[in-house]
BAZALO-591571 format. One record per residue (C-alpha): residue number from 1; x, y negated, z; residue in three letters. Coordinates in pm, 1 decimal. Each point is the difference from the previous one (the first is absolute). Layout:
doti  X  Y  Z  midren
NUM  X  Y  Z  ALA;
...
END
This chain:
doti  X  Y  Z  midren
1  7292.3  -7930.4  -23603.6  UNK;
2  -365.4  -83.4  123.9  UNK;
3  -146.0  -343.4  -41.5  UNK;
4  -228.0  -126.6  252.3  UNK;
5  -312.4  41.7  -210.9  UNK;
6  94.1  402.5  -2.8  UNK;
7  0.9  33.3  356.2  UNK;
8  -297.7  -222.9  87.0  UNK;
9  -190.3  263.4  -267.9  UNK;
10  181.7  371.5  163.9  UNK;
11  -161.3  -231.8  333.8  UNK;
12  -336.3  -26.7  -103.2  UNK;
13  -53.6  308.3  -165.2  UNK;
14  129.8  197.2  373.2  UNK;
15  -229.9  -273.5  198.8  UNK;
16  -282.9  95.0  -222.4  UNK;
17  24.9  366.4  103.5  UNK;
18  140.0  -75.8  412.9  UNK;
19  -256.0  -289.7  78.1  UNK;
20  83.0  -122.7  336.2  UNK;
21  404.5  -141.4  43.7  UNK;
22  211.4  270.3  194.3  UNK;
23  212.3  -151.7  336.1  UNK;
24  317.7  235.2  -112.8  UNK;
25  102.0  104.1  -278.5  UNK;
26  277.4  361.0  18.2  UNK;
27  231.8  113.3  -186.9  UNK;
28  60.2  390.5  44.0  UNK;
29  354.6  164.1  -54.4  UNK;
30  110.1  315.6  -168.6  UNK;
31  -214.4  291.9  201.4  UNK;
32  -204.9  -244.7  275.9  UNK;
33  -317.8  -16.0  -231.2  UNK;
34  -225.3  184.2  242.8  UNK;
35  -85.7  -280.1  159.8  UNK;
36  -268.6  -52.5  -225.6  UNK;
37  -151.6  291.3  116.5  UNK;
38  -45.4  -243.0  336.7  UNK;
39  -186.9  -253.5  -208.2  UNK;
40  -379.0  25.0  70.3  UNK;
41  -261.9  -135.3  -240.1  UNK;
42  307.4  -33.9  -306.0  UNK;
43  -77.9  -109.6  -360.4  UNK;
44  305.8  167.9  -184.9  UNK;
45  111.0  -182.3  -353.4  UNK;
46  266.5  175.7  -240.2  UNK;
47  287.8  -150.6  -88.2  UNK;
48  -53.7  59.2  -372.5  UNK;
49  -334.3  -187.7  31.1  UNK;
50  119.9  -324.2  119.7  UNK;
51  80.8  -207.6  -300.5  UNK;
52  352.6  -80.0  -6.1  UNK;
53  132.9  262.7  246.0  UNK;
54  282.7  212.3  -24.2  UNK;
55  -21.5  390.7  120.3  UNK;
56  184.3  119.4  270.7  UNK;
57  207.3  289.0  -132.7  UNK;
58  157.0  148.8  289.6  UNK;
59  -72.7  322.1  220.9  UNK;
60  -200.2  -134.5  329.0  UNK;
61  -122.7  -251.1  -215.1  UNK;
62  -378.1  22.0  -55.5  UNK;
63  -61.3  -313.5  -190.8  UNK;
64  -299.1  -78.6  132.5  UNK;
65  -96.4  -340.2  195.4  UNK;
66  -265.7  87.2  309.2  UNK;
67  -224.3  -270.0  106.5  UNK;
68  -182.8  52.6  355.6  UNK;
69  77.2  -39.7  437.6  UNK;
70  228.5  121.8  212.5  UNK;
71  -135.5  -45.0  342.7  UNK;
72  -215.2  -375.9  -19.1  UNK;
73  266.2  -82.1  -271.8  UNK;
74  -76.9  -28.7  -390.8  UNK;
75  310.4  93.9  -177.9  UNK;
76  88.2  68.7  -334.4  UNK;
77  279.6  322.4  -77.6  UNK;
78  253.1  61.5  -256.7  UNK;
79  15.0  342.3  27.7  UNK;
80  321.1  4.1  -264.6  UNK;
81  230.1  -315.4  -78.7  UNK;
82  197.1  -84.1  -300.6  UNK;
83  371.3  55.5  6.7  UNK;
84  268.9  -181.0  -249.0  UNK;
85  155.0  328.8  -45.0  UNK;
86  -316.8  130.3  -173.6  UNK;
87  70.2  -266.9  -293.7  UNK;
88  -229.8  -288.3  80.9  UNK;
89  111.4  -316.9  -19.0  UNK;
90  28.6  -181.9  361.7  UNK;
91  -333.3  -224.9  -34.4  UNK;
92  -188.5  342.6  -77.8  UNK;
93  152.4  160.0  353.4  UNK;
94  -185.4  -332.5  186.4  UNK;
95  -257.2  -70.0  -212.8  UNK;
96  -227.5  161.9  324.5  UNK;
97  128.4  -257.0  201.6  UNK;
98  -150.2  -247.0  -184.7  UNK;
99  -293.1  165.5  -49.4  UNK;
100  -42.6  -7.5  376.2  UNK;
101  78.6  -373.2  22.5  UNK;
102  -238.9  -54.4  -227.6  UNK;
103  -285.5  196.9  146.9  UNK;
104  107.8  -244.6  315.4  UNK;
105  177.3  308.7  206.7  UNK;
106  238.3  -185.6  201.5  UNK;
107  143.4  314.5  185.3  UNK;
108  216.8  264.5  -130.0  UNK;
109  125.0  317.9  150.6  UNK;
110  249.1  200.3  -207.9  UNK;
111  181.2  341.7  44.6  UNK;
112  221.7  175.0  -98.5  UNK;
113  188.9  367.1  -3.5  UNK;
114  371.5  -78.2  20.8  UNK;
115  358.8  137.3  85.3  UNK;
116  138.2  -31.1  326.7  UNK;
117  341.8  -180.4  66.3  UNK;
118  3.5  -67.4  334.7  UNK;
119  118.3  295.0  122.5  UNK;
120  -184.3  -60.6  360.0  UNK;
121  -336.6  142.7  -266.6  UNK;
122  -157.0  338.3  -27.6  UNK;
123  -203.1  118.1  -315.2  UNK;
124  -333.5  -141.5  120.7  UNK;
125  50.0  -277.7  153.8  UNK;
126  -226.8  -278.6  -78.6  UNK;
127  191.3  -369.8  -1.5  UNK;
128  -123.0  -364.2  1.1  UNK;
129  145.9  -167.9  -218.9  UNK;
130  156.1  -313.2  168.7  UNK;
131  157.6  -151.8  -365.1  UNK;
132  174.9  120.4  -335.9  UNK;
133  283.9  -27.4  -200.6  UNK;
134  -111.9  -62.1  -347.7  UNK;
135  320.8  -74.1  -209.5  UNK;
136  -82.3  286.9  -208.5  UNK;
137  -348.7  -85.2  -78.2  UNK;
138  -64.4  -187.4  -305.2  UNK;
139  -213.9  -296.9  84.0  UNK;
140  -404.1  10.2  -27.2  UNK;
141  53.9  -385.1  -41.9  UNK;
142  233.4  8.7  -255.5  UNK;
143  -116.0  -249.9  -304.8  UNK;
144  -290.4  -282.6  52.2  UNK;
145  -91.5  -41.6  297.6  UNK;
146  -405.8  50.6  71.2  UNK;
147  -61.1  -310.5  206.2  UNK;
148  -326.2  122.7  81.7  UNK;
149  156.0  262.1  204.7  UNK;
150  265.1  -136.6  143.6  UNK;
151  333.3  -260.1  -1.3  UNK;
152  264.5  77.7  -220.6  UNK;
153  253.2  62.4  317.9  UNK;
154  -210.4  176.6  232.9  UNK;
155  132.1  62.5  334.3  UNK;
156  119.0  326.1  125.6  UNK;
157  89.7  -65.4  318.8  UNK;
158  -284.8  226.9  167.7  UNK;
159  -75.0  233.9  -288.6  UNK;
160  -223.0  210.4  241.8  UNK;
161  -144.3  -178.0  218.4  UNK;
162  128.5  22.8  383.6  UNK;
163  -355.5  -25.6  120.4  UNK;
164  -97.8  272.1  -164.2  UNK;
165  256.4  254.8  59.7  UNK;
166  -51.7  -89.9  413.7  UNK;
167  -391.1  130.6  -105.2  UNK;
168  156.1  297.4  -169.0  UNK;
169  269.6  78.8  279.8  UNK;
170  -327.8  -35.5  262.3  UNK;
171  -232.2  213.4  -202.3  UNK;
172  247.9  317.8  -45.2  UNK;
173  67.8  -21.9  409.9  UNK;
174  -366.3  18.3  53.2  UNK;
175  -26.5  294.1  -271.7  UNK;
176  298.4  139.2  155.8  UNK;
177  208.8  12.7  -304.5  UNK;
178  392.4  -113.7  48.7  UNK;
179  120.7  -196.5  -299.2  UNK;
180  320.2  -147.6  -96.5  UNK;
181  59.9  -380.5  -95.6  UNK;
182  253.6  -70.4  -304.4  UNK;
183  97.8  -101.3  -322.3  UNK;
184  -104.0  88.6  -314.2  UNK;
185  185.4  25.9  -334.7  UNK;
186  -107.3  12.1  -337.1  UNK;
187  159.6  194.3  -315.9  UNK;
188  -118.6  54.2  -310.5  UNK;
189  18.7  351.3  -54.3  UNK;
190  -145.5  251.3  -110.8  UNK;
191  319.8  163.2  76.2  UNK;
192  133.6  26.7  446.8  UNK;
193  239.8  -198.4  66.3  UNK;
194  376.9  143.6  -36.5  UNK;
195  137.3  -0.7  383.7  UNK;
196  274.3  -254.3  -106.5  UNK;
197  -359.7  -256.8  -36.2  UNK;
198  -117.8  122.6  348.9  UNK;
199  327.8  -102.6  193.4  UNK;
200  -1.4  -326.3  -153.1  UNK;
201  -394.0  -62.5  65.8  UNK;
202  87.7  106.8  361.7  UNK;
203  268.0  -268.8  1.6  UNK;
204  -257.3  -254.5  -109.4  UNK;
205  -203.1  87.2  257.7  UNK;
206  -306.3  217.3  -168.0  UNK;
207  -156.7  319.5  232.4  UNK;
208  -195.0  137.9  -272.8  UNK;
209  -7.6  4.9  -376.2  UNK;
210  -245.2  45.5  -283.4  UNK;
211  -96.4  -77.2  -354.4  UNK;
212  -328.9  -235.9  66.8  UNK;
213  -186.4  -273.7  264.8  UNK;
214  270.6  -300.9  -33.8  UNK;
215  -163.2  -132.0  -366.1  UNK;
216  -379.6  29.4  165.9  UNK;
217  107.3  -160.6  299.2  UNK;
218  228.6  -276.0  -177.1  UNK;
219  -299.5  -59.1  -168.8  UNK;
220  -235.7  -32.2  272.5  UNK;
221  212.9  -217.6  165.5  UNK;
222  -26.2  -232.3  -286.0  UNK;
223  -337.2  21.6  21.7  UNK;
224  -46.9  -61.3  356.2  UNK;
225  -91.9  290.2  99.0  UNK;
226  14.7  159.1  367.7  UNK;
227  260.7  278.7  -42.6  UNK;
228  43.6  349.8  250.0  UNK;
229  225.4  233.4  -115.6  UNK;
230  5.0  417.6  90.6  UNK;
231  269.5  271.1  -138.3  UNK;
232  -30.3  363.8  69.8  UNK;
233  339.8  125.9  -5.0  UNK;
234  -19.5  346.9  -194.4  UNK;
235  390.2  55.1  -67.8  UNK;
236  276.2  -80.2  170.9  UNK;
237  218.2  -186.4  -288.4  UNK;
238  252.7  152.6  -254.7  UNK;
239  345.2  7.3  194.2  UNK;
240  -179.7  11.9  357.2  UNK;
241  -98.6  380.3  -19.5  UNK;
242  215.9  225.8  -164.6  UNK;
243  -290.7  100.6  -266.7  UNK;
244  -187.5  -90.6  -312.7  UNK;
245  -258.8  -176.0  -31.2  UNK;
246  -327.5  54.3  -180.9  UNK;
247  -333.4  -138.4  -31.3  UNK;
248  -206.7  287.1  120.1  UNK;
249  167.0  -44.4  376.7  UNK;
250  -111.8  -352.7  -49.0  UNK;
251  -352.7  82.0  -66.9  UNK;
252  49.1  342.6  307.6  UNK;
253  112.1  -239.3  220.8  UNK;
254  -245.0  -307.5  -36.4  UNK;
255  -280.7  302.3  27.1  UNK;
256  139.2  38.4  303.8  UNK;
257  -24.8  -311.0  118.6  UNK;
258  -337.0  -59.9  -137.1  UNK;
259  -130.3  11.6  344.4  UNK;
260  207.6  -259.7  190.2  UNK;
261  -21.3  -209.6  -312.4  UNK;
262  -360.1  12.8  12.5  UNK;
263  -79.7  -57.7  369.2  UNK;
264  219.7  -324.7  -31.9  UNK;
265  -133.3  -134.5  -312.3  UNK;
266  -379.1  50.1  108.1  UNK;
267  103.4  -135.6  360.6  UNK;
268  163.6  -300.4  -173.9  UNK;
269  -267.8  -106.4  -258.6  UNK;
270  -255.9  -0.6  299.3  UNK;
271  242.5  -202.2  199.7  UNK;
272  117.7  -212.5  -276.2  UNK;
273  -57.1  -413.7  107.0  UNK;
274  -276.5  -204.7  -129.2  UNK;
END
């Protein structure tokens, strides 16, 4: 566990390299980190030089936070998240979050590759995420409560925000992209879900499933934060398709998508309300 005096020095040491505040902080998923390729005038920052940051161990996981604009935007990238599957304790998988907060970014877009459940998806698909089931998460807020974030019993009533995902839904019409709307689930992993978990996530009402976002957004909520939510759906679920699954048709498929994924995201920063 962090105490507030860690985080306010990880903050200053990344303001003393970014300068100016950025409008939007991103998270980027599992294969969607070209998108910092669309960030002009970038500072990038290592993850292993920030004091008190974990690395990001995954495949499609640079580990690398990118600094710069998209369109007349300043944002700030993580181009590779934490998981709680890779070992770290929950308050080192948000410990961005708070960074963010800190650095007084009150807007966060995360993403996501994930399974699909609802069988209506296709391998590709990009979905807004409309809300989550988070039963299997373990809590971000778990233990004392930093009241300089946030209430003890935040609200998660509109976990990502309504507002916002009306901005997204306009900006992928006017880039021409179709996206889904839907729910996401969270499961630990690192191992897919058995097809027995998938039928009873589909009973609870989840379209898509993956192993991240819920803890980052849990925690932004907390923290006030503006929330939008985007999954690229690179696998149909186990139990849906009558085939394995593997993480290289993860990362295939979210290349494939890299386009749509793009032209949304860089249409939705530009567009995203003052």
């Amino acid at each position: 566990m962090y105490s507030y005096e860690d985080l306010n020095q990880t903050a200053q040491y990344i303001q003393g390299k970014i300068g100016s505040i950025p409008k939007v902080a991103i998270i980027l998923g599992s294969g969607l980190g070209p998108l910092v390729d669309d960030i002009k005038n970038c500072i990038e920052i290592d993850y292993k030089d920030i004091p008190g940051f974990p690395l990001s161990t995954v495949e499609g996981h640079a580990g690398k936070l990118v600094c710069g604009e998209i369109g007349n935007k300043p944002v700030i990238a993580m181009k590779g998240r934490f998981h709680y599957y890779e070992g770290y304790d929950v308050s080192q998988v948000v410990i961005a979050i708070r960074i963010f907060k800190l650095l007084g970014i009150n807007n966060l877009l995360v993403t996501n590759a994930a399974g699909g459940i609802n069988k209506s998806f296709s391998p590709g698909d990009l979905m807004i995420i409309k809300d989550h089931i988070s039963f299997f998460a373990p809590s971000p807020l778990r233990g004392k409560n930093f009241n300089e974030f946030g209430p003890r019993f935040p609200d998660m009533s509109e976990a990502y925000s309504k507002k916002l995902r009306e901005v997204l839904k306009k900006a992928s019409e006017e880039v021409g992209v179709k996206m889904q709307e839907g729910v996401y689930a969270f499961t630990q992993g690192p191992m897919y879900e058995t097809p027995a978990e998938i039928r009873a996530l589909g009973i609870l009402g989840a379209d898509a499933v993956g192993m991240s976002t819920v803890p980052e957004v849990i925690t932004a909520r907390h923290a006030g934060m503006n929330v939008m939510g985007i999954s690229c759906i690179t696998n149909m679920a186990a139990g849906i398709l009558n085939q394995p699954l593997n993480h290289e048709e993860v990362m295939q498929t979210a290349k494939q998508a890299e386009r749509n994924f793009t032209c949304v995201v860089k249409r939705v920063i530009d567009s995203w309300p003052e």
